[in-house]
C-alpha positions in Angstrom: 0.0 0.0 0.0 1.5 3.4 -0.9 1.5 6.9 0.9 -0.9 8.2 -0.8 -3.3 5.1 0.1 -2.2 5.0 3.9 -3.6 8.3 4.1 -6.4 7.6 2.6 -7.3 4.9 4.8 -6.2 7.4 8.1 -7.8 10.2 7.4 -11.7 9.9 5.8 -13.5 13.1 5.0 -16.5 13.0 6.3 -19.2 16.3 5.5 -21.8 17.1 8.1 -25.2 18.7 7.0 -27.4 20.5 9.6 -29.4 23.9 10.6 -26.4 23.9 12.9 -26.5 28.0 12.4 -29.8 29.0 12.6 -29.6 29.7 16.5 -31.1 26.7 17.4 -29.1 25.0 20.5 -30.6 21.7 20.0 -28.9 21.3 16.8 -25.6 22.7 18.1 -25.9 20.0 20.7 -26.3 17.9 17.8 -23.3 18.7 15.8 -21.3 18.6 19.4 -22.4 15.7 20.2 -21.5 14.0 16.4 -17.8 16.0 16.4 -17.1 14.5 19.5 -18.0 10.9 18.4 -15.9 11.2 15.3 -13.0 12.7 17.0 -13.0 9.9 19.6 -13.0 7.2 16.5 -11.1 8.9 14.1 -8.7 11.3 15.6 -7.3 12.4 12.1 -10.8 12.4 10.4 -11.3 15.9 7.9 -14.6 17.4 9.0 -16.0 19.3 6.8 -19.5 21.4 7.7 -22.5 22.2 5.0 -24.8 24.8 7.0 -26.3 27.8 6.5 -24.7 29.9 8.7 -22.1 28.1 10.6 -22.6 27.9 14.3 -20.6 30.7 16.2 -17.4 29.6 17.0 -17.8 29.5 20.5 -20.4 27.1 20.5 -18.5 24.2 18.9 -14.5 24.0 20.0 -12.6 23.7 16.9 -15.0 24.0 14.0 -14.6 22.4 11.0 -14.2 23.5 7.1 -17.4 24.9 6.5 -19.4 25.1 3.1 -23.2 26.4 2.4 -26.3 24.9 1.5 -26.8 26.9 -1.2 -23.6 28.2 -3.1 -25.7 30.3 -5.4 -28.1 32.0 -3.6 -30.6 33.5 -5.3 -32.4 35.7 -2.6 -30.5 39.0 -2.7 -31.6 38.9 -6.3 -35.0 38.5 -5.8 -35.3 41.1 -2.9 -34.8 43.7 -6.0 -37.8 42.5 -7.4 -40.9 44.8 -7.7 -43.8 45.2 -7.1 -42.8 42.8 -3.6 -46.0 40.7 -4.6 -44.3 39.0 -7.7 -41.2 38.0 -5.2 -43.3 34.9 -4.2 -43.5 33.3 -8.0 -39.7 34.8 -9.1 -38.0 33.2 -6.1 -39.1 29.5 -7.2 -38.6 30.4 -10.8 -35.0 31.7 -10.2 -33.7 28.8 -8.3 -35.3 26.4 -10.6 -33.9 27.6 -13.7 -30.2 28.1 -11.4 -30.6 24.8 -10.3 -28.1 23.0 -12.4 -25.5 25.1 -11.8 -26.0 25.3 -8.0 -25.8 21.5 -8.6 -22.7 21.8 -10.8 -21.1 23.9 -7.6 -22.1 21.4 -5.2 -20.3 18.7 -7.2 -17.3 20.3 -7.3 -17.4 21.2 -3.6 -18.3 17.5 -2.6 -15.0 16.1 -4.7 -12.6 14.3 -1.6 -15.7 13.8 0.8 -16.5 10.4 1.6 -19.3 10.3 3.5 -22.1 13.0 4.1 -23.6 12.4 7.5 -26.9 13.9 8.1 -27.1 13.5 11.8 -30.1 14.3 14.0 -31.9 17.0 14.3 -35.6 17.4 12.6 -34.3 17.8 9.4 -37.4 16.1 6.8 -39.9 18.6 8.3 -40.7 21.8 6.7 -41.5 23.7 10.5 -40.7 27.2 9.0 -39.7 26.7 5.8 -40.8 25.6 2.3 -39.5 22.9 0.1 -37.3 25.7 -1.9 -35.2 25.8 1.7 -33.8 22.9 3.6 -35.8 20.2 1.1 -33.8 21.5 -2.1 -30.5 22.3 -0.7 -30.3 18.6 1.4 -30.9 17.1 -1.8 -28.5 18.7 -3.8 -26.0 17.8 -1.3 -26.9 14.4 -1.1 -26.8 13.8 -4.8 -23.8 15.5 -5.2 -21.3 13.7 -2.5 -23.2 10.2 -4.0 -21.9 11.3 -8.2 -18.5 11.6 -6.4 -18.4 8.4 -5.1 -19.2 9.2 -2.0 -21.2 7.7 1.1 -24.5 9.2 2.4 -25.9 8.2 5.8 -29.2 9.7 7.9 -28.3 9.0 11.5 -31.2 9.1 14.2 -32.8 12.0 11.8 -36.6 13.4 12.5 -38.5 13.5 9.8 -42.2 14.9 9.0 -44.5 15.9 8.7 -44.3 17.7 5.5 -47.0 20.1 4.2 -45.7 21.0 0.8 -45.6 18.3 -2.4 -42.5 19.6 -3.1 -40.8 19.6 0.0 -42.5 15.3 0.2 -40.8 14.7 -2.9 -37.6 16.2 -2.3 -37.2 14.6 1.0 -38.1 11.8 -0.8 -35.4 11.5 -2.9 -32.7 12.9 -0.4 -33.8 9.9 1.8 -33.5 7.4 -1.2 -30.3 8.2 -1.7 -28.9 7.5 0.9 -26.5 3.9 1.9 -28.3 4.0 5.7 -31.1 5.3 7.7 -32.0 5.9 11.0 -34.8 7.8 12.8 -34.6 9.2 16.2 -38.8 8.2 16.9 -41.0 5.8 15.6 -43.1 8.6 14.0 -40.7 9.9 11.9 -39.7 5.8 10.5 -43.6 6.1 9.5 -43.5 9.1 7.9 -40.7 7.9 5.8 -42.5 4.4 5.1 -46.0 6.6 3.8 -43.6 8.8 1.4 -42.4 5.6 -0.5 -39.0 4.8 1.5 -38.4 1.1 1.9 -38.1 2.0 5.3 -38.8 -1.4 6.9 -35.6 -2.8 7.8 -34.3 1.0 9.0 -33.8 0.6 12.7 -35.3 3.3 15.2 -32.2 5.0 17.4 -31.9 7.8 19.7 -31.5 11.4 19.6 -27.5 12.1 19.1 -27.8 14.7 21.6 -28.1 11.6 24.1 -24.3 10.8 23.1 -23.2 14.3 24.8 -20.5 13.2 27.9 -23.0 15.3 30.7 -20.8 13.7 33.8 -19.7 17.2 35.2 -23.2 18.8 34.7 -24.8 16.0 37.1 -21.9 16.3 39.2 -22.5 19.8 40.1 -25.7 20.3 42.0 -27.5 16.7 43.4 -31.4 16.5 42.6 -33.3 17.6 46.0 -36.2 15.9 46.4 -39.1 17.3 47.0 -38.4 19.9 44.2 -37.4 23.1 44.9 -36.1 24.2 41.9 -38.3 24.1 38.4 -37.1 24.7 34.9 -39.5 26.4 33.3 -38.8 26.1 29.4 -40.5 28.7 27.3 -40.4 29.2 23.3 -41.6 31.6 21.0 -44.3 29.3 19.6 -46.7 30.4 16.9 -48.0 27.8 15.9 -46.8 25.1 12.6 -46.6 27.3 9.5 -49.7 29.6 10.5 -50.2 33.1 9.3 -49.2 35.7 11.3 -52.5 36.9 12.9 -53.6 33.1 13.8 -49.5 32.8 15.2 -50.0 35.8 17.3 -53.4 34.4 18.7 -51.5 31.2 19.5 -48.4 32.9 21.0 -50.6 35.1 23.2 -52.6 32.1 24.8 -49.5 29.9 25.1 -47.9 33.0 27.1 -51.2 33.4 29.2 -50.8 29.4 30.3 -47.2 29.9 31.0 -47.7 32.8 33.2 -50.7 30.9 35.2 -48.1 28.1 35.6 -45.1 30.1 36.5 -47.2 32.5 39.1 -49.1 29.4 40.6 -45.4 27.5 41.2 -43.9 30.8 42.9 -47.4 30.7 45.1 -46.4 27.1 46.2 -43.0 27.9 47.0 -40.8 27.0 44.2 -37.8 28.6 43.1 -38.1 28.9 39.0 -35.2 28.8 36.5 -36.5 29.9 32.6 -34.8 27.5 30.1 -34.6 28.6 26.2 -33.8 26.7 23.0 -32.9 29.3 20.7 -31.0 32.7 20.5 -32.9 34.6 18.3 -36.5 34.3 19.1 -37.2 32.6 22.9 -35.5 35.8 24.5 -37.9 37.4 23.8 -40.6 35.0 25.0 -38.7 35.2 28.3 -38.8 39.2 28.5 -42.6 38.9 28.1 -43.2 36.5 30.4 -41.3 38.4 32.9 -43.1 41.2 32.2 -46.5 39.5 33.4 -44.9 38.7 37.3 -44.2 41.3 40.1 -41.6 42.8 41.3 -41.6 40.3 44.5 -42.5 37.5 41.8 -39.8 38.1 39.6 -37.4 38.0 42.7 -37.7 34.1 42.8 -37.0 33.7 39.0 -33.9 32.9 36.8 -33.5 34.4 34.1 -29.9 34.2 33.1 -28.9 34.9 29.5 -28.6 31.2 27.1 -26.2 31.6 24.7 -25.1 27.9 23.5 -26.3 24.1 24.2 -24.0 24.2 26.9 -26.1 27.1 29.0 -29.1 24.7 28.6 -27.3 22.0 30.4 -26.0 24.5 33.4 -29.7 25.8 33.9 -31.1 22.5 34.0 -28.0 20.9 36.1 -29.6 23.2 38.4 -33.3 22.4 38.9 -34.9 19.6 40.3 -38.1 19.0 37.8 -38.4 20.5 34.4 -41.0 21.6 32.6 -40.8 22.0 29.1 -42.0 22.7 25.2 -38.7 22.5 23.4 -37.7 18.8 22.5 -34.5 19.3 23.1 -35.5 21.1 26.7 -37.0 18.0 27.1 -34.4 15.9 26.5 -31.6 17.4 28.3 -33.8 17.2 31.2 -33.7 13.3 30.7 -30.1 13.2 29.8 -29.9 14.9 33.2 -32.0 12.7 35.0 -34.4 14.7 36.0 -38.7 14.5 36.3 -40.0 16.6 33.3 -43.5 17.5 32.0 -43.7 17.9 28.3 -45.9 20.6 26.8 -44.9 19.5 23.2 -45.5 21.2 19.7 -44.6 17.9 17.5 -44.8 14.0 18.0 -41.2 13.9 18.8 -42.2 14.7 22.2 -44.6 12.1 22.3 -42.0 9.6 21.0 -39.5 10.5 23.5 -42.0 10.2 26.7 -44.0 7.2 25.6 -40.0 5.4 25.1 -39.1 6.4 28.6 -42.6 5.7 30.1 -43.2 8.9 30.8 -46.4 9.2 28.3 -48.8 10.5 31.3 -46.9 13.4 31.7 -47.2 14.8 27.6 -49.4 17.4 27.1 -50.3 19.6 23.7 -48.6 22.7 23.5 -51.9 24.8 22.2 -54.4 22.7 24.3 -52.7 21.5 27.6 -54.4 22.7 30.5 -52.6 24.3 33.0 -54.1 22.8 36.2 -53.7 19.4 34.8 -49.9 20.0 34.8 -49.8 22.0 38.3 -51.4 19.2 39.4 -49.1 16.4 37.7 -46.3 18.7 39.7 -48.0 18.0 42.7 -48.4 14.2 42.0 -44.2 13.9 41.6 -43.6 16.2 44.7 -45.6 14.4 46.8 -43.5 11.1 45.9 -40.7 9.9 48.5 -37.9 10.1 46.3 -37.5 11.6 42.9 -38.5 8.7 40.0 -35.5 8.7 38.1 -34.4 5.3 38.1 -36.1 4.4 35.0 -35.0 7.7 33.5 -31.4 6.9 34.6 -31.1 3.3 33.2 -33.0 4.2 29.7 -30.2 7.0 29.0 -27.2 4.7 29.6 -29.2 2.5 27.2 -29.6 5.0 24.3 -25.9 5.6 25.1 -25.2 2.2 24.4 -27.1 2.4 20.9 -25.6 5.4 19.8 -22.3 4.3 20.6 -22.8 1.0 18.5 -24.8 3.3 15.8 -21.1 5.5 15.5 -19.1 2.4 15.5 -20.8 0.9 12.9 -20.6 3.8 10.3 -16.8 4.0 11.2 -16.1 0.6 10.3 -18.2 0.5 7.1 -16.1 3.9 6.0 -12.9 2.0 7.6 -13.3 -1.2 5.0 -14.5 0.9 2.6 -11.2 2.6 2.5 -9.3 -0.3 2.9 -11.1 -1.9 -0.2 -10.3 0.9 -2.7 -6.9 1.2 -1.1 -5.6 -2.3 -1.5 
């Protein structure tokens, strides 16, 4: 075997595509959690990132090569366009007719890579976008590493639901192209079944963020039991792809129910902590709901500034029962081993409670009723000790998956390489 070949076979390119810029910490957990698999396996691996923007640097030590989505944007083009009203038939026009030569790009770009991983994250849904986003550009991308030889692998990815054709068929063909699939929830293997995948023999795995080493956030503050500290996770919900008057009408009843929770839990005694998933948006979600408490109120809440994944795991590390809407709040908590009460917005939150038993305690983001979960908080206070047992021994199990999940798609790309090599 020559130089040129050892090399080969040391150090693999691999190409990782995510929203892992969009200001969404659950998917920076998600890339942190991958990188630091990869680097544990392959300690000379080439990482190369596709998003749209990169994550700030100071979320992710030691960032990889980064590339876009899209290397021919069209948007700044379009924005010229007037009257404004014909922007929303020129935009699909424009990147249809560019589309070969975005492709041509992409190719180019994807020569060296040997496997694209598409890891986590709810990347086959269209939850604020349209298919002329995410669908397009994660097709593209997949097509392109596969005409240069390459590998493409969905790992423990959400998928659905899908409102657009478009986006379905896209999604469609991004998945089909693919060498291996998994899904993070059972929901997201049926979606991909009822869009035409032959899905059947694609094995159901964890979140990646369940992956994340979390031993020094549990070491720094024990769980007290009965709580005394609750995380109260808040999000700018407006409901799925709504228009804005029927979002706003959503947004202000889901703050209404927040505030009746968070001023009934400072009545009873509790110490609150507000826990965010995302940079741009849940700030201000927070400053609202502050804004409905009292001075004396608002002296027995946390509100401290979340900046990265890693600020979600502090807060949390610091509570004793979490209550949530974010999935990934959700999560954390369980990766934490603490009690939480989902308030979801998607069947991923469904997926993940019903899994670790905790089903009875999921509620419906723009229907749950707020004395049914001040009373559920009542019901785990009331218990001797806190009921994490379960919680505790299902993590180190999804640990155990993901860990056999990374080694597998390590040692495929391993003979792989030693096959063209030899």
């Amino acid at each position: 075997m020559n130089a040129q070949a050892q090399t080969a076979v040391m150090s693999p390119t691999i190409a990782l595509f995510g929203l892992f810029g969009c200001n969404n910490l659950g998917n920076e957990a998600t890339l942190a959690a991958t990188l630091h698999a990869l680097r544990q396996r392959l300690p000379d691996v080439h990482l190369v990132l596709v998003s749209d923007p990169p994550p700030p640097e100071a979320a992710i030590p030691a960032p990889p090569r980064h590339l876009v989505h899209d290397p021919l944007p069209v948007a700044p083009w379009v924005a010229r366009v007037r009257p404004y009203r014909f922007q929303a038939w020129v935009r699909p026009l424009a990147v249809l007719l560019s589309e070969p030569f975005r492709a041509h790009i992409a190719k180019s770009q994807a020569r060296g890579i040997d496997q694209l991983l598409i890891a986590g994250t709810g990347i086959a849904d269209d939850f604020y976008q349209g298919p002329f986003d995410v669908p397009i550009d994660l097709l593209r991308w997949c097509q392109a590493v596969r005409r240069v030889g390459g590998k493409v692998r969905f790992l423990s990815v959400g998928a659905g639901p899908v409102s657009h054709w478009l986006s379905v068929r896209w999604f469609r063909q991004a998945l089909r192209a693919a060498d291996y699939r998994s899904y993070r929830e059972v929901s997201s293997h049926r979606f991909a079944l009822q869009v035409g995948i032959d899905a059947k023999d694609d094995p159901v795995l964890p979140d990646m963020v369940f992956s994340l080493p979390v031993a020094d956030y549990l070491a720094r503050r024990p769980l007290q039991w009965p709580p005394q500290v609750i995380g109260l996770g808040v999000m700018a919900y407006r409901g799925w792809n709504v228009d804005d008057a029927s979002g706003e009408q959503i947004y202000a009843t889901y703050l209404a129910k927040l505030t009746r929770l968070a001023r009934t839990l400072l009545s009873k005694g509790y110490h609150l902590r507000l826990l965010t998933g995302a940079r741009g948006s849940d700030p201000a979600t927070v400053t609202d709901l502050l804004a409905t408490l009292s001075a004396d109120e608002r002296t027995r809440v946390t509100a401290n500034p979340i900046q990265s994944y890693q600020d979600v795991l502090a807060e949390i590390a610091a509570t004793d029962l979490v209550i949530a809407t974010r999935f990934h709040n959700v999560l954390k908590a369980l990766l934490l081993e603490r009690p939480v009460i989902s308030i979801e917005y998607g069947h991923k939150n469904t997926d993940l409670m019903r899994d670790m038993g905790w089903l009875d305690y999921c509620h419906t983001v723009e229907t749950f009723d707020p004395d049914a979960v001040l009373a559920q908080v009542d019901q785990l206070a009331a218990l001797p000790e806190a009921p994490v047992a379960g919680i505790r021994a299902r993590v180190a199990e999804y640990r155990q998956q993901l860990e056999r999940q990374y080694d597998r798609i390590v040692q495929v790309k391993q003979h792989n390489d030693k096959r063209e090599a030899s």
